[in-house]
C-alpha positions in Angstrom: 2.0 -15.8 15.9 2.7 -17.8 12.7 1.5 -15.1 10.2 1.2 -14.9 6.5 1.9 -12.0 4.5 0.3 -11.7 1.0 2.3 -9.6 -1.8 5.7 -10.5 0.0 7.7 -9.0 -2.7 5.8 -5.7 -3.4 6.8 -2.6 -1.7 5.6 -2.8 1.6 6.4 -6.3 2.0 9.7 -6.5 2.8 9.3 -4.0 5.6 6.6 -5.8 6.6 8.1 -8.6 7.0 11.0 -7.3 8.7 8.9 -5.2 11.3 6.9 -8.3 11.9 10.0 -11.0 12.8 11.3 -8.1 15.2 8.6 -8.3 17.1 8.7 -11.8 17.5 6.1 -13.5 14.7 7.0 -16.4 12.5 6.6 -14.8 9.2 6.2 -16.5 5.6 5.0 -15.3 2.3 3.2 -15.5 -0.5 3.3 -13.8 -3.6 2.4 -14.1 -7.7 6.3 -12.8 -8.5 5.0 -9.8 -10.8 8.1 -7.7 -9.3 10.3 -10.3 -7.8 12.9 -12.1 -9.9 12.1 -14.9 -11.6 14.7 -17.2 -9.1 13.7 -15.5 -6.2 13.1 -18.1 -3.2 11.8 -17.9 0.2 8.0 -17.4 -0.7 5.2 -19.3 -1.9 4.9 -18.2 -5.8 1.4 -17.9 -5.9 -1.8 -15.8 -7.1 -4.3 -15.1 -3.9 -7.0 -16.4 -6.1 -6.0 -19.5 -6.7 -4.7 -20.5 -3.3 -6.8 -23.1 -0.9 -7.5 -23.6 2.8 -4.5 -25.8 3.0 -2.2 -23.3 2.0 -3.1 -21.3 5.0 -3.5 -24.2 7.6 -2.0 -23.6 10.7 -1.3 -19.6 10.4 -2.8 -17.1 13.2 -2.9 -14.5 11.0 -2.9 -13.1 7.8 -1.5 -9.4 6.4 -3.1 -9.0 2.9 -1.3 -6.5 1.3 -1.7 -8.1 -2.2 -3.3 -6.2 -4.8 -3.0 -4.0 -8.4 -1.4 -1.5 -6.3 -2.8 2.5 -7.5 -5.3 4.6 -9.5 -3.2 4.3 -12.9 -2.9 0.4 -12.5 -6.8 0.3 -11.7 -7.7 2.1 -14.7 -5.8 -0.1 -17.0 -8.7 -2.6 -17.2 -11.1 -2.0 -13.9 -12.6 -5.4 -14.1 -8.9 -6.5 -13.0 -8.8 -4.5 -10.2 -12.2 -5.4 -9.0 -11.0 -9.4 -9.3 -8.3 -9.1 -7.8 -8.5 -7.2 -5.2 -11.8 -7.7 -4.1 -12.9 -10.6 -5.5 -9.3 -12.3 -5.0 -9.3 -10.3 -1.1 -12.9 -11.7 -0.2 -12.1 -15.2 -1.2 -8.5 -15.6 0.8 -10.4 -14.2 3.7 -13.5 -17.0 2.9 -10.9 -19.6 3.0 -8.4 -18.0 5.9 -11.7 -18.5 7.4 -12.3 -21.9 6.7 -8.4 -22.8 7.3 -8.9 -21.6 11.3 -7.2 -18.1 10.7 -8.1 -15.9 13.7 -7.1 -12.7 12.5 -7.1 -10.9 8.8 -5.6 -7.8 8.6 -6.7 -6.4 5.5 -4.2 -2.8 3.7 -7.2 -0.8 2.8 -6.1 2.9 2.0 -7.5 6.3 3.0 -8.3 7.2 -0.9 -11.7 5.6 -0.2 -12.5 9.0 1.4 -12.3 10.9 -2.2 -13.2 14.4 -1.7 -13.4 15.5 1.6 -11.2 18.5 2.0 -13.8 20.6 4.0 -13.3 18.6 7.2 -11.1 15.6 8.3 -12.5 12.1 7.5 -12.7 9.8 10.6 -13.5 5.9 10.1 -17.3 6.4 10.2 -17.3 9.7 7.4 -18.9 9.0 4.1 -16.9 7.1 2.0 -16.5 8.7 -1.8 -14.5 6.3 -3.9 -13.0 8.2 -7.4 -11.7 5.4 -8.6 -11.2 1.7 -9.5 -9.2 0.5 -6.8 -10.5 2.7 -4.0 -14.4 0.9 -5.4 -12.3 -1.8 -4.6 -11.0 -1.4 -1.2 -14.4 -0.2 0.0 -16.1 -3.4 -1.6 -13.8 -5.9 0.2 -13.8 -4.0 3.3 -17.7 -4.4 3.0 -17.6 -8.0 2.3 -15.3 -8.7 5.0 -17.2 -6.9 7.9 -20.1 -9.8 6.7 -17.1 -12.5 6.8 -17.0 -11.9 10.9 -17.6 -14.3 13.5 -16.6 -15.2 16.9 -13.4 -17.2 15.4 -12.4 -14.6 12.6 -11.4 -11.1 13.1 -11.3 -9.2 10.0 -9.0 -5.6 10.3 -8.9 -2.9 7.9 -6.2 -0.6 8.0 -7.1 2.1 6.1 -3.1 3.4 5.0 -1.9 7.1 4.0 -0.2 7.3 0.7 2.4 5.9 1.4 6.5 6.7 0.7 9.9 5.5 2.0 12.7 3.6 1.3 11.9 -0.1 0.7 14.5 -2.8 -1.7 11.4 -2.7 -3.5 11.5 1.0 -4.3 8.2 2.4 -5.9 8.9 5.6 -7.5 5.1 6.4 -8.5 4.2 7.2 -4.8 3.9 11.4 -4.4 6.6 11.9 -1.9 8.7 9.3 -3.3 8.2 10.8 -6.8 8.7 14.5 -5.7 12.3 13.5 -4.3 13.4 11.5 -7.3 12.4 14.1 -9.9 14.4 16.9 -7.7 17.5 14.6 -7.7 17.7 13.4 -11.2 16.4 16.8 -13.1 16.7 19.4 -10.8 13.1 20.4 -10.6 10.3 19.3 -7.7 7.6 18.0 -10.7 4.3 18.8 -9.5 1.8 17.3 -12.0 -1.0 19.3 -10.4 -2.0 23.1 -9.1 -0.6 21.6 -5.8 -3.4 22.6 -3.9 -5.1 18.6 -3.1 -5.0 17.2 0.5 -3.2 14.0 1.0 -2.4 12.5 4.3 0.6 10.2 3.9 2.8 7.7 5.9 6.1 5.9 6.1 5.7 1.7 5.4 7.5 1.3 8.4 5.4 3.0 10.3 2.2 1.3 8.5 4.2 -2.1 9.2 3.9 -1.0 13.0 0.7 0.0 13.0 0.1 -4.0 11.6 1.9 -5.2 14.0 0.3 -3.3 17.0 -3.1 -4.7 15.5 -1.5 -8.4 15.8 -0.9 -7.8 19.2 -4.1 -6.1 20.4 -6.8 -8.2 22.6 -9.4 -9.6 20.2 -12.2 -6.9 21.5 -9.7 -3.7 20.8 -9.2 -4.7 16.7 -12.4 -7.0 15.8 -14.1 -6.0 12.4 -12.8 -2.7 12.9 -11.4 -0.1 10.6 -8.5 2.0 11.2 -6.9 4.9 9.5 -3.1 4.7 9.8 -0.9 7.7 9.7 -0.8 10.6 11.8 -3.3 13.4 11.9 -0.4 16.2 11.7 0.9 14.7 8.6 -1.4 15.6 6.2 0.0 18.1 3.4 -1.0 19.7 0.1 1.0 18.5 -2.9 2.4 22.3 -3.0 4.3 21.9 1.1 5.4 18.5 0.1 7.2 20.3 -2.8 8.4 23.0 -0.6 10.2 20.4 2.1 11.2 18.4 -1.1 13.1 21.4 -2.4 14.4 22.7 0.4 16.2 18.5 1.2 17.6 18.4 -2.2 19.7 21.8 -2.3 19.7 23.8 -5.5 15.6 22.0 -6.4 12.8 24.3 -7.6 9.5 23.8 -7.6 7.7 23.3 -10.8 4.0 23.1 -12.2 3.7 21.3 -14.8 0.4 22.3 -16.1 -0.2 19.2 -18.1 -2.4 17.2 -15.9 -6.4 17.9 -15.2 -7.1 18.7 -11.7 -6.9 16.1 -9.3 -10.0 15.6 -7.9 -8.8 13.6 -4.7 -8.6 15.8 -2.1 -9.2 14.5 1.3 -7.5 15.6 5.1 -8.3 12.2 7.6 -8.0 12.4 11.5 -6.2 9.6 12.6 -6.9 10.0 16.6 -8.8 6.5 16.5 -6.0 4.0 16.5 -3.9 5.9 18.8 -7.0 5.4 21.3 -7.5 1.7 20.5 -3.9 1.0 20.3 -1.9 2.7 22.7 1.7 1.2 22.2 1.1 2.8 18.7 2.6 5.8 17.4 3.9 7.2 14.1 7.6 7.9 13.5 8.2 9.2 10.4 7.2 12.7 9.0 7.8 13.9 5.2 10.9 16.1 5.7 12.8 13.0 7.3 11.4 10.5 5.0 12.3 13.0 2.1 15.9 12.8 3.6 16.1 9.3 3.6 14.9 8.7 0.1 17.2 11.1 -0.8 20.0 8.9 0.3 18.5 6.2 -1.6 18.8 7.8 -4.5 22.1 8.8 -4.3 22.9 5.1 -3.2 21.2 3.9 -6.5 22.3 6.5 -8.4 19.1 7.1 -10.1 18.9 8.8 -13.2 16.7 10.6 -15.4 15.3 7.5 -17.5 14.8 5.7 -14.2 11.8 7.9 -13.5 10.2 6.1 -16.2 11.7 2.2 -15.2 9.5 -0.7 -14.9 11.9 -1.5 -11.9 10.3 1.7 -10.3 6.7 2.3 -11.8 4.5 -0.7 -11.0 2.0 -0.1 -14.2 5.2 -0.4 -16.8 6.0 -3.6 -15.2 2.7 -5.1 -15.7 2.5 -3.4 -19.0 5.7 -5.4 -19.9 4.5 -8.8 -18.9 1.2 -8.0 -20.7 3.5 -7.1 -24.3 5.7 -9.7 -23.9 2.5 -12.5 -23.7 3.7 -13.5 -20.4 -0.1 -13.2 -18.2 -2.9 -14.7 -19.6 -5.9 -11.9 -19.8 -6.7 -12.4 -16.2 -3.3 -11.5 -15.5 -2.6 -15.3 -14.3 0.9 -16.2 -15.4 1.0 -18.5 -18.9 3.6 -21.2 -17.8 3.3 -22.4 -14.1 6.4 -20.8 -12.6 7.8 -23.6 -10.2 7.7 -22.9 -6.5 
């Protein structure tokens, strides 16, 4: 398939787009260049809201993973978070649409499930958004199940929190967070009591689960919802601590105290897309991907003050643009960036 990937240059996107050319698609990108380099090539620099049905003519698919990426960045102004990613989601699937796109395969996330530590959430639980950008994802995934047709095949994958090693490192991700803290200072930083479910997942492995859904027959993956990750890989903050100190040697586990409890706290069963999607499987589990972030670390040689970077933590980048007057107050950029 000739697909488009949206947010090209976040986190996930380069592993997306790896994954994706390996098994055999023709892969181009878009992106509005918050995190890239401002001579970065290779990719249409672009904001999802403002592109048009000929921008997406003749793709098969699209993988939206643009979008304000987390809780902190969604609180910052929630009006942004709703237009972007919904508003700015619901119209590149109206004009994917229009453009002859077959398939949309929408990154939803698995914090639309809230509060739910009493049992595991499945696809059709209750859904208990606690925040800005989980409202959103539920909201587009609404819009896009009333998008459907016989020509369009909207997908939402429904993603872990995610963690590993990408060259577009996050560092404000739990797992990815826990292992830089123990590597820099010492101490496994636990913000919290410790005691809140989270499910999580390796990118690669939600890069696979994309590309499984690309190659699916239409009735296994239309308007459907799929968690991703894998059912045995859901942890409390406090064992995520635990493998995290016991992969950097010498780490204790701290609690910090500071924070009010966290009231996300959700366990989700991810048995469906095994079912539906037999050629998929998860990979990764925490204490390898805590391994392998260790390396990274160690390859970047990541200090102390990096655990407060803009190169690392997505809300002080956007913060930065914001001081230095370089978006516009809907976060559009002031001077046209040329292509």
């Amino acid at each position: 398939m000739r697909v488009l990937i949206t947010g090209c240059n976040g986190y996930i996107g380069p592993v997306m787009s790896t994954v994706l050319k390996q098994a055999g698609h023709e892969v181009s990108g878009v992106d509005t260049g918050y995190f890239a380099e401002p001579s970065s090539t290779g990719f249409l620099r672009k904001d999802v809201r403002d592109l048009t049905p000929a921008d997406l003519t003749g793709y098969h698919a699209v993988v939206h993973l643009a979008a304000l990426s987390n809780d902190p960045m969604g609180e910052l102004q929630p009006e942004w978070t709703h237009e972007i990613n919904c508003g700015g989601s619901l119209h590149l699937a109206r004009i994917a649409r229009d453009a002859g796109v077959s398939r949309f395969l929408f990154a939803s996330s698995c914090s639309i499930y809230g509060a739910s530590e009493n049992e595991f959430a499945t696809e059709i639980s209750p859904v208990q958004p606690l925040s800005a950008y989980a409202i959103s994802k539920v909201k587009t995934e609404e819009g896009l199940d009333r998008l459907a047709n016989a020509a369009f095949s909207p997908v939402s994958l429904r993603n872990a929190t995610a963690y590993g090693v990408s060259s577009r490192l996050r560092l404000d991700l739990v797992l990815n967070n826990l292992v830089a803290w123990a590597f820099t200072t010492g101490k496994v930083q636990i913000m919290s009591d410790g005691s809140p479910w989270r499910p999580i997942v390796h990118i690669e492995d939600i890069a696979r689960a994309f590309a499984a859904v690309l190659d699916a027959p239409r009735e296994a993956i239309h308007n459907e919802a799929f968690n991703v990750g894998a059912t045995e890989e859901n942890y409390q903050v406090r064992d995520l601590g635990q493998i995290v100190s016991e992969t950097v040697v010498g780490s204790t586990v701290t609690y910090s105290g500071k924070s009010s409890p966290d009231p996300r706290n959700y366990r989700v069963d991810f048995s469906k897309i095994r079912q539906a999607l037999p050629g998929f499987h998860t990979k990764w589990t925490a204490r390898r991907g805590a391994a392998e972030l260790l390396a990274a670390c160690r390859e970047l040689n990541l200090k102390e003050a990096d655990l407060q970077s803009r190169s690392y933590i997505r809300l002080k980048q956007l913060k930065h643009l914001l001081d230095m007057g370089e978006l516009d107050e809907t976060l559009r950029w002031k001077k046209a960036v040329a292509a």
